[in-house]
C-alpha positions in Angstrom: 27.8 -18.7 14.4 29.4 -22.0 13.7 31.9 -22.1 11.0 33.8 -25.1 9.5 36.4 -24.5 7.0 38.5 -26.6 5.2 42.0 -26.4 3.9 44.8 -28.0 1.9 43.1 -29.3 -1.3 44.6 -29.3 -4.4 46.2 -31.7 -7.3 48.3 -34.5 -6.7 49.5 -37.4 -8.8 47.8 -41.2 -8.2 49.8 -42.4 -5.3 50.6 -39.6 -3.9 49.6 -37.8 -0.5 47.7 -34.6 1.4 46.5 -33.9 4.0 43.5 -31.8 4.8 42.3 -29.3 7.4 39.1 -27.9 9.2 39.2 -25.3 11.9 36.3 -25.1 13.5 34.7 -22.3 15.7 31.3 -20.8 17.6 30.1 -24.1 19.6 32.6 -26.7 22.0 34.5 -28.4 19.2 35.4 -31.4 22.1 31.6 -32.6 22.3 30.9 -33.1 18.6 31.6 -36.2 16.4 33.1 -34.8 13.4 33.4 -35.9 9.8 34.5 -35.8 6.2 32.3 -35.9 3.7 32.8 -36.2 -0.5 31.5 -35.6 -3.6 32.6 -36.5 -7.1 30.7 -35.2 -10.0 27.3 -37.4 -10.5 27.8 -39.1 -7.5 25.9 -38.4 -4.2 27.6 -37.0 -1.2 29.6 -39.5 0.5 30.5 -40.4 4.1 34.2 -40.9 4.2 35.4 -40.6 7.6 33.9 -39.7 10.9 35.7 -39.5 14.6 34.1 -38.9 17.6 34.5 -36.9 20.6 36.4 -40.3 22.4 37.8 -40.2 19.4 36.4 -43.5 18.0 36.7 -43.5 14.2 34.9 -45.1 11.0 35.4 -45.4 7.5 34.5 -46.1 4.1 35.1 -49.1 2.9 36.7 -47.5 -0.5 39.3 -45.5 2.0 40.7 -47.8 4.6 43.9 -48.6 5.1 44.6 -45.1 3.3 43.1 -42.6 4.6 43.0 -41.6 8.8 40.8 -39.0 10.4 42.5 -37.5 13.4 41.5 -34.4 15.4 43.3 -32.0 17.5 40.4 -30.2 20.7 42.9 -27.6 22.0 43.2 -26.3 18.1 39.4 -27.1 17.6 40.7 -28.9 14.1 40.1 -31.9 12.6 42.6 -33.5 10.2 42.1 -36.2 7.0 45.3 -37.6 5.9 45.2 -39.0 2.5 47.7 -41.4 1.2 48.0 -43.3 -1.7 45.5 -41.5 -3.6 43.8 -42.8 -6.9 41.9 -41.1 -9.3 38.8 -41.8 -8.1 39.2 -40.0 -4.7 38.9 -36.7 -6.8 35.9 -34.6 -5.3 35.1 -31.6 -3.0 35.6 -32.7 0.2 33.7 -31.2 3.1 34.0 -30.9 7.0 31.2 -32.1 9.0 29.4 -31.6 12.5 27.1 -34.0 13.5 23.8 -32.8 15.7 23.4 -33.4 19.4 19.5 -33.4 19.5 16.7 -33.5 17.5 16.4 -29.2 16.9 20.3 -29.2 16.5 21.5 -30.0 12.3 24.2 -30.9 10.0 26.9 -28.3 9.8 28.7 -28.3 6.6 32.0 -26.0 5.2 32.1 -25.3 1.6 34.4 -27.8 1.1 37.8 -28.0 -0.7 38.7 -29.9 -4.2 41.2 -32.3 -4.4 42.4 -33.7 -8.0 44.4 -36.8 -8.0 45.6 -37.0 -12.1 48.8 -37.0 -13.7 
């Protein structure tokens, strides 16, 4: 029933911008903290940005000042604008819901690639 999926991936030259998207649907978007997550080819699966439902936000280390999470509750969508992007933010990117209790899990999308090259 729930469903995360992503949006706006591609390729983009270093220093350039994109932003990305995840509509979410089949639970109450507004309660959940929400995230971004990455992974680059042998590299584990990242956090890179996560906002909450007061819409309190954290960040890698490797993305701030860059990158801001920002979500939208009437639309049920959560946003990750990328800006000056460098070649080692290239990765499949996924959406993220957090649990609420200890039988709720992880929801995942299947994520979208982004390329950052010339």
């Amino acid at each position: 029933q729930v469903q995360l999926v992503e949006s706006g991936g591609g390729l983009v030259q270093p220093g350039g911008s994109l932003r990305l998207s995840c509509v979410a649907s089949g639970y109450i978007f507004r309660l959940y903290t929400m995230g971004w997550y990455r992974q680059a080819p042998g590299n584990q699966r990242e956090m890179v940005a996560k906002i909450t439902s007061g819409g309190s936000t954290n960040y890698a280390d490797s993305v701030k000042g860059r990158f801001t999470i920002s979500r939208e509750n009437v639309k049920n969508m959560v946003y990750l604008q990328m800006n000056s992007l460098k070649p080692e933010d290239t990765a499949v990117y996924y959406c993220e819901r957090d649990p609420l209790a200890g039988y709720d899990r992880t929801y995942w999308g299947k994520g979208t690639l982004v390329t950052v090259a010339s």
